[in-house]
C-alpha positions as CSV (number, residue, x, y, z in Angstrom):
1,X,84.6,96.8,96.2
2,X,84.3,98.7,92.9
3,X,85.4,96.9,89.4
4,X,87.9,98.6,87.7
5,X,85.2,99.7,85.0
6,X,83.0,101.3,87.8
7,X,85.9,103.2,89.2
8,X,87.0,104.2,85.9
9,X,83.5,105.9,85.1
10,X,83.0,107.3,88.7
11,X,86.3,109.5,88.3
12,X,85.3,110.3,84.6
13,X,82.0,111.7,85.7
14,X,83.2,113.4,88.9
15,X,86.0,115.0,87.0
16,X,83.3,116.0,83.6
17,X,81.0,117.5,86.8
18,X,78.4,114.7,86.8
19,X,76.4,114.4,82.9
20,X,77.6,117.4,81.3
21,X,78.5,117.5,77.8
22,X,81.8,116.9,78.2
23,X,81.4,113.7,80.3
24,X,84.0,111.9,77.9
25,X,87.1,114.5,78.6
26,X,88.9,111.8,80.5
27,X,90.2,108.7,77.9
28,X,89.6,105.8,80.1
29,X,93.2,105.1,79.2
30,X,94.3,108.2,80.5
31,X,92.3,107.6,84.1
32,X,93.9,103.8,84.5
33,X,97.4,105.4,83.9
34,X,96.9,107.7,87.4
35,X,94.8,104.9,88.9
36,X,98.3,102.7,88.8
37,X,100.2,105.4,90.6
38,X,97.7,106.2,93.0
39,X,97.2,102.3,93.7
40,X,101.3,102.2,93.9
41,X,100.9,105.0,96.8
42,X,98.7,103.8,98.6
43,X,100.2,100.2,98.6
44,X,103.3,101.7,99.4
45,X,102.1,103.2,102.0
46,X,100.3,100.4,103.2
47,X,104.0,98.5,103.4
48,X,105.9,101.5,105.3
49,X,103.1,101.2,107.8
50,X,103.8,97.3,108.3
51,X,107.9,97.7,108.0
52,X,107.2,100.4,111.1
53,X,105.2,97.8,113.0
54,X,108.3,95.2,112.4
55,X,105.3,92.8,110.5
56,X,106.5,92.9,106.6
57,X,103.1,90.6,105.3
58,X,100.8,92.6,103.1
59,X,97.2,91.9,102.9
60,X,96.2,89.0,101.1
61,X,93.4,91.4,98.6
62,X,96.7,92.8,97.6
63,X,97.8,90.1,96.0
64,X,96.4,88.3,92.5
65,X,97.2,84.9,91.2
66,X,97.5,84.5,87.8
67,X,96.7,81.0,86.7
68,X,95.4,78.6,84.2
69,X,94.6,80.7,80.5
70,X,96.4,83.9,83.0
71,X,99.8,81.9,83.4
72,X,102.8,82.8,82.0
73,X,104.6,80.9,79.6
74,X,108.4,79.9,80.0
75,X,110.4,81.4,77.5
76,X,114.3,80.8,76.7
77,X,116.9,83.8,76.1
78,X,118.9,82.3,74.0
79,X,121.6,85.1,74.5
80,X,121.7,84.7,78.4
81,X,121.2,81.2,78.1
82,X,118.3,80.9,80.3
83,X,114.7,80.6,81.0
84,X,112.3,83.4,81.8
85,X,109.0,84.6,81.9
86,X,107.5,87.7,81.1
87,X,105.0,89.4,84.4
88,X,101.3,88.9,83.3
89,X,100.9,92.2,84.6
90,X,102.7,95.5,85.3
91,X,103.8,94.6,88.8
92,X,104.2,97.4,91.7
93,X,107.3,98.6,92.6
94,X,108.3,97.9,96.5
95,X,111.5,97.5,98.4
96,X,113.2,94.0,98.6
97,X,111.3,92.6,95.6
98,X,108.1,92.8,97.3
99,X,105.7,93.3,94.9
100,X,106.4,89.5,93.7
101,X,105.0,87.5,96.4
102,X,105.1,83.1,94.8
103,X,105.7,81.3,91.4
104,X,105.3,77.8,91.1
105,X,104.3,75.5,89.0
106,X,100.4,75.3,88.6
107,X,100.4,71.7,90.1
108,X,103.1,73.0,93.0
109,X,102.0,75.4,94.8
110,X,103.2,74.1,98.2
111,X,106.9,74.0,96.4
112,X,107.5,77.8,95.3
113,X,110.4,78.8,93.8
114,X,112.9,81.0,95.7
115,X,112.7,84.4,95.0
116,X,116.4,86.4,95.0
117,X,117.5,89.7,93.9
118,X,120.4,90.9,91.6
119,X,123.2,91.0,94.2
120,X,122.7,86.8,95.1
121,X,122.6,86.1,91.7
122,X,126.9,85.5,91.8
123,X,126.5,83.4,94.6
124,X,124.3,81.6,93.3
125,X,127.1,80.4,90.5
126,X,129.0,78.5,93.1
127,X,125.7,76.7,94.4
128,X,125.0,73.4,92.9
129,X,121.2,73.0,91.4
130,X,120.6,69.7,93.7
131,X,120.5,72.2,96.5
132,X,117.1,73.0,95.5
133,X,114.1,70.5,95.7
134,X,113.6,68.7,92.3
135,X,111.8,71.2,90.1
136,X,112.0,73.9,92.2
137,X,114.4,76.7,91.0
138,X,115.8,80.4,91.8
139,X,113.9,83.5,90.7
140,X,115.5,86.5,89.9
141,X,113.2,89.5,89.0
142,X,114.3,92.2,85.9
143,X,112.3,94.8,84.8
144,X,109.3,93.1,83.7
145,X,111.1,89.4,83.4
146,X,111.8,87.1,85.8
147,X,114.9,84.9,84.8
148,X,115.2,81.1,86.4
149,X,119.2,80.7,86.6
150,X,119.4,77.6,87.1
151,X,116.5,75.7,84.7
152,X,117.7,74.1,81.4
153,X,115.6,75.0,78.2
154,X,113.6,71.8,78.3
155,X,111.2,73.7,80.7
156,X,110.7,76.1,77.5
157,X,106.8,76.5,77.4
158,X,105.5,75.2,80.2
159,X,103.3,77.6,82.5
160,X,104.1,78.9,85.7
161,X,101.3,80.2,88.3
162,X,102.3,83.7,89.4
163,X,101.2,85.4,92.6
164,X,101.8,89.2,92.4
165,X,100.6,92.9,93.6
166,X,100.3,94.7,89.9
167,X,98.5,97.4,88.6
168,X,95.5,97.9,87.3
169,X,96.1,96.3,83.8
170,X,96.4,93.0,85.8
171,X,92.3,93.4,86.3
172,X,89.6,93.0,83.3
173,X,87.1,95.7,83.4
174,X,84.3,93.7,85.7
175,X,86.6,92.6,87.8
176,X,86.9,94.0,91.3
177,X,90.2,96.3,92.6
178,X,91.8,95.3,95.7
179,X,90.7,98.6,97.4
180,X,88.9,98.3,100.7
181,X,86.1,100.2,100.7
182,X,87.5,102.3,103.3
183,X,89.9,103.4,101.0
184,X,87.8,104.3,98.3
185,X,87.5,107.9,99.0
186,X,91.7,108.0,99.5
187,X,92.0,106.8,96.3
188,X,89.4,108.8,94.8
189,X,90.5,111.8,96.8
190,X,94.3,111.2,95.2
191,X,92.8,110.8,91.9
192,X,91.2,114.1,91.9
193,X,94.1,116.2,93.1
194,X,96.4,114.4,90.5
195,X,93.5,115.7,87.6
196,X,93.3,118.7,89.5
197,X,97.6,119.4,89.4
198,X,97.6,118.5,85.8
199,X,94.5,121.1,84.8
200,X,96.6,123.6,87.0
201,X,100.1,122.9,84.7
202,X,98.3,123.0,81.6
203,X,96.5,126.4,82.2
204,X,99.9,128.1,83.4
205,X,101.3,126.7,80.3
206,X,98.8,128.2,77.9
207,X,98.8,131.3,79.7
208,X,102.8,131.5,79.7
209,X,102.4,131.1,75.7
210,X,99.9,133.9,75.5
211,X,101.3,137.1,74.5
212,X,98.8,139.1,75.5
213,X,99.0,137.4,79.4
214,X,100.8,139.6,82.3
């Protein structure tokens, strides 16, 4: 598997035409942005294929755990009155929450939390916490938080081991991408046509500006 940096340079180069002079055009920046949507495709794909086959479990390469210095800290709204945490990374949007696969504490993993969306959070109100294994709580996902409902504020700081699909910020530059090498060339291939639709717009738009086009 390529590391995030090699894939990064391969699309620059392919796009500049190899060691041209304007090998530099692409910001790395810029290719990372398409990068996360292409990963997001392809991913989603990869799920619609397993929801067909009745077998909802993604591949485990999918998946990174973020532990130790990469934990997240538990942090208290004090508006809501309650504990969160902020994703370590931007996380990939899939039906049912999917994208989230464990948190735990770093020395539970074999007690994870329980992950719930938005509509069980008012039935959650009329559950009493001892329902729940000592230190284990509910987990309910917002934007790029997850709030604990049901954890008082003396958990405030304490880190939580997170096990998530995300994008391509959640890897360091040597670090290697999730992508099978047979699905290197997909990617690449999707990568190309999305620098390839974006050249197209921004042509037709200088030419729509230009008086002296017909």
């Amino acid at each position: 598997m390529l590391t995030k940096k090699q894939l990064i340079d391969l699309v620059i180069e392919n796009k500049a035409g190899g060691t041209s002079p304007d090998y530099k055009k692409f910001h790395p920046s810029v290719v990372q942005k398409a990068l996360d949507l292409a990963l997001s495709q392809l991913i989603a794909t990869e799920v619609r294929e397993q929801q067909k086959q009745g077998d909802f479990v993604l591949e485990s390469s999918w998946v990174k755990t973020f532990e130790g210095k990469q934990a997240s800290k538990v942090k208290w709204d004090a508006y809501r009155e309650q504990a969160y945490i902020i994703l370590p990374a931007r996380i990939i949007s899939l039906s049912r929450n999917g994208g989230l696969r464990e948190i735990s504490w770093a020395q539970g993993a074999d007690m994870p939390f329980q992950i719930i969306d938005a509509q069980a959070h008012s039935v959650l109100r009329n559950l009493e916490c001892s329902e729940l294994p000592a230190g284990v709580f509910f987990a309910q996902m917002e934007g790029n938080r997850v709030y604990f409902p049901n954890m008082n504020p003396r958990y405030k700081n304490r880190k939580l081991t997170v096990k998530m699909i995300c994008g391509s910020d959640g890897y360091g530059n040597d670090e290697s991408l999730p992508i099978p090498d047979s699905r290197t060339a997909e990617i690449l291939a999707m990568l190309d046509k999305m620098f390839d639709e974006q050249k197209t717009t921004k042509q037709k738009m200088t030419n729509d500006s230009n008086p002296n086009t017909f």
